[in-house]
C-alpha positions as CSV (number, residue, x, y, z in Angstrom):
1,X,5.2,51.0,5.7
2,X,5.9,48.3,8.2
3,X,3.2,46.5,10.0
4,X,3.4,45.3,13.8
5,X,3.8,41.6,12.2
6,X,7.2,39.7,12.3
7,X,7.3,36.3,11.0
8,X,9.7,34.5,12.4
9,X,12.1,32.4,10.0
10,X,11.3,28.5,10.5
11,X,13.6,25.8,12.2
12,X,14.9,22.7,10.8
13,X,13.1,20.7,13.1
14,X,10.0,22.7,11.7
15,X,11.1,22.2,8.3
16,X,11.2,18.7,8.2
17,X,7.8,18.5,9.8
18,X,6.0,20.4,7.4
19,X,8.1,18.5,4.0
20,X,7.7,14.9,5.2
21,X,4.8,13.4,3.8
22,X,2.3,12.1,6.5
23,X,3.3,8.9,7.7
24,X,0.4,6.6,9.1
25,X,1.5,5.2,12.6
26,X,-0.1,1.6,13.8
27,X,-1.6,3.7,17.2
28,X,-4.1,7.0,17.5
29,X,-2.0,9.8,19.2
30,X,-5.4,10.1,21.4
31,X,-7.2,6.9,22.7
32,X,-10.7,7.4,23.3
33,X,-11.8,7.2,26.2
34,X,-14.5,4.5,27.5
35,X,-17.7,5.9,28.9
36,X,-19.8,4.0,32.0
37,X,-22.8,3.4,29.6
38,X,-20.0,1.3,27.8
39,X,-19.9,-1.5,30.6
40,X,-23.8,-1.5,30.6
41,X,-24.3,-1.9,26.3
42,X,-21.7,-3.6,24.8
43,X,-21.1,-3.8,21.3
44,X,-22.8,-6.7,19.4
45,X,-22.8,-8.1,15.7
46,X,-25.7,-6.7,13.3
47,X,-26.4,-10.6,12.0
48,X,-28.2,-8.8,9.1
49,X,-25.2,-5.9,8.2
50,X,-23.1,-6.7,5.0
51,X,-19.9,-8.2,6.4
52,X,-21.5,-10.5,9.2
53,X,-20.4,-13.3,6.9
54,X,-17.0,-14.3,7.4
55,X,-15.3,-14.5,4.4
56,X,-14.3,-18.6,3.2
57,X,-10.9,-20.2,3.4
58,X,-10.3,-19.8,-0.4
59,X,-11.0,-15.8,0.2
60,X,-9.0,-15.7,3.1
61,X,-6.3,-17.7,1.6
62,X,-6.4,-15.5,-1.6
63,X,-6.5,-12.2,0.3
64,X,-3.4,-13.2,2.1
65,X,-1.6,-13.8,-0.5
66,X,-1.3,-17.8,-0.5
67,X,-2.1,-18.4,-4.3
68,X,0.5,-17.6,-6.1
69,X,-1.4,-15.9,-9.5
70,X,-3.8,-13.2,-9.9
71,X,-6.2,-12.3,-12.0
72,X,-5.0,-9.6,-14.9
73,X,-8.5,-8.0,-16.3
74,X,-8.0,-7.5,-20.2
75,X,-10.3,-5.4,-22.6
76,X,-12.3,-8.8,-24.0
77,X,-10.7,-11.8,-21.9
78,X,-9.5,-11.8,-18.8
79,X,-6.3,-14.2,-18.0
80,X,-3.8,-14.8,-14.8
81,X,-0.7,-14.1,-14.1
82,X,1.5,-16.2,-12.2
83,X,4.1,-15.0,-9.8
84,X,6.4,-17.4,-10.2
85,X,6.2,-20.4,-13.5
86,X,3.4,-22.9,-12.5
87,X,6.1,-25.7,-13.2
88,X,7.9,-25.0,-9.9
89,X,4.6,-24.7,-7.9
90,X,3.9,-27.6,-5.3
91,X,0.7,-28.9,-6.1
92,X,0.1,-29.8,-2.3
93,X,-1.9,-27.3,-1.1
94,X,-2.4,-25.3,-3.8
95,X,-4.2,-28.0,-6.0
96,X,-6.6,-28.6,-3.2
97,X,-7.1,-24.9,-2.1
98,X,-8.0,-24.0,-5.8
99,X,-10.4,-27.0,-6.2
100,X,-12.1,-25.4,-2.9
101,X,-12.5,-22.6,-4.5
102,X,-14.4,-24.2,-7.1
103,X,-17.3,-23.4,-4.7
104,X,-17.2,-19.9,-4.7
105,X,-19.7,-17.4,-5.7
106,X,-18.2,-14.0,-6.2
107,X,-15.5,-12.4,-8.5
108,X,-12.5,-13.1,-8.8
109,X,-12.8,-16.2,-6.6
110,X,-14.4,-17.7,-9.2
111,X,-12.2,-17.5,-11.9
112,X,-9.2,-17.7,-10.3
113,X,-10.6,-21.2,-8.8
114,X,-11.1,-22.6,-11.9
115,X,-8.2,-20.8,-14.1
116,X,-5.7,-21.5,-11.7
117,X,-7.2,-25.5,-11.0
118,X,-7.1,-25.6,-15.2
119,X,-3.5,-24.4,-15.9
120,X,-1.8,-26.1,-12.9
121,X,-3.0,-29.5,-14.3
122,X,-1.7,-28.4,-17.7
123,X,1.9,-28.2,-16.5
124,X,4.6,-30.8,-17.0
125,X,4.6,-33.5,-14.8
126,X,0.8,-32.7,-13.3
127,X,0.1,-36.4,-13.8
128,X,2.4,-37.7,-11.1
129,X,2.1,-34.7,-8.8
130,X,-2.0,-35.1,-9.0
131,X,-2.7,-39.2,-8.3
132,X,-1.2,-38.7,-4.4
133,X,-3.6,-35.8,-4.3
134,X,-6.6,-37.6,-5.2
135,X,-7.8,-39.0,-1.8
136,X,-7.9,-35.4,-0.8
137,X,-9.2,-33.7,-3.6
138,X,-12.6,-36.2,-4.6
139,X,-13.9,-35.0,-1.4
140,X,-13.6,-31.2,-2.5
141,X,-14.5,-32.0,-5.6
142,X,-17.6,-33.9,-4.7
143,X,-19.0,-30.6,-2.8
144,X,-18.9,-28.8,-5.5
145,X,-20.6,-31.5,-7.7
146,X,-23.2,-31.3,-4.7
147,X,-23.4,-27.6,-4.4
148,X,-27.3,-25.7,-5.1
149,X,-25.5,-23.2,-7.5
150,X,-25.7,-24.3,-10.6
151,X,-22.4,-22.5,-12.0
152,X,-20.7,-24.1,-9.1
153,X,-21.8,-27.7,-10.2
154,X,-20.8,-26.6,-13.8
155,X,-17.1,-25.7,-12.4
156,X,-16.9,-28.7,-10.2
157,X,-17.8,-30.9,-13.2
158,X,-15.3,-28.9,-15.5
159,X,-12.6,-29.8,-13.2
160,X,-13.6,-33.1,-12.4
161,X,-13.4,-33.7,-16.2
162,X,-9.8,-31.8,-16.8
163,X,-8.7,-34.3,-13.2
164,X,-9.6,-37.0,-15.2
165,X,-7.9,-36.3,-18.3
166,X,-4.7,-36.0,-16.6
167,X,-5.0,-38.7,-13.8
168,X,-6.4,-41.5,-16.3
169,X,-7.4,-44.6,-14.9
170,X,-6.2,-43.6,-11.3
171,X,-9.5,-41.9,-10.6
172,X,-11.8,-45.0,-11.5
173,X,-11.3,-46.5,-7.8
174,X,-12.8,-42.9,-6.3
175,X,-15.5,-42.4,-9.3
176,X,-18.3,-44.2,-6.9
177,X,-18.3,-41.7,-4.3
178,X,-18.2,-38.3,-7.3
179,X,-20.7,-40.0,-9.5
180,X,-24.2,-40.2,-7.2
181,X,-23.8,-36.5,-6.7
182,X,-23.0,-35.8,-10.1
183,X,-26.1,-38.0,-11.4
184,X,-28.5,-36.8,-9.5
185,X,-27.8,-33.4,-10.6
186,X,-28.0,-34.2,-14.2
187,X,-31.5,-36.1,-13.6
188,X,-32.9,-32.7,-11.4
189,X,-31.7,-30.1,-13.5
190,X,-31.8,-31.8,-17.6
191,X,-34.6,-34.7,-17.6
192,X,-37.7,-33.3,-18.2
193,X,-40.9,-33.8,-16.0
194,X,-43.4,-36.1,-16.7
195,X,-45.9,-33.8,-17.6
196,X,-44.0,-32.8,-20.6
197,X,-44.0,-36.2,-21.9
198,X,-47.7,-36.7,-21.7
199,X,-48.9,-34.0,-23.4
């Protein structure tokens, strides 16, 4: 019993097609075409949608791939991982960029900012590689110090206090200008109101 239907045997050329997996190319096969009304409303920014914000150089930085560690999520602690030993890291930028991340607000900026900042300054040798750096890192520093988050201000003061244990004395000439933001800080947030002591 034969039916009218003959399938035809395929070619290599059809083959290959059909094995390949699907490869994405960087241009549509069909470009879509631009209507007149297009001229007349152009597209604008929603201000209020959820990526109006452009993202901050620490993200950007991070995203591309310009920190060298990342974090490594563990079942109780999380930890990072270093592409290469911190040792042979040069602290110029990456010292700086990781101190401007102190002012992040969302995960993992946040602790790789602070991680990162902490274990490069444990490495041998941080001492001398950190003094040249301080003109340029008490200004970044003294943002975060200054920032309205509190965590933030709690990070910045964190790595003001792990600078200081590895710079020493070196960091008494730029103390004046990290101190006033760090003090009146303190008074706001841990001195309590007047009220409190009159009753």
């Amino acid at each position: 019993m034969s039916s009218g239907i003959q399938i035809k045997p395929k070619t290599a050329a059809q083959k290959s097609k059909t094995s390949s997996p699907l490869t994405c190319s960087p241009e549509p096969a069909i470009k879509p075409q631009s209507k007149p009304s297009d001229k007349l409303n152009p597209k604008t920014i929603d201000p209020f949608g959820a990526y109006s914000r452009p993202t901050s150089a620490f993200a950007a930085t991070y995203a591309k791939g310009g920190i060298p560690c990342r974090l490594v999520h563990g079942s109780v602690n999380h930890k990072l991982q270093w592409e290469c030993l911190p040792e042979t890291v040069p602290f110029d930028p990456l010292l700086i960029t990781l101190a401007e991340g102190l002012r992040e607000t969302k995960h993992p900026y946040t602790f790789v900012s602070k991680e990162g900042f902490k274990e490069l300054l444990l490495v041998e040798g941080a001492t001398e590689k950190a003094i040249p750096l301080l003109p340029r890192l008490v200004p970044v520093l003294k943002a975060a110090l200054a920032h309205a988050d509190d965590e933030v201000f709690g990070r910045g003061l964190d790595a003001l206090v792990q600078l200081s244990a590895v710079v020493g004395l070196s960091l008494n000439e730029h103390l004046k200008h990290l101190l006033t933001n760090a003090a009146v800080a303190i008074i706001k947030s841990k001195i309590p109101t007047y009220s409190s002591f009159s009753s």
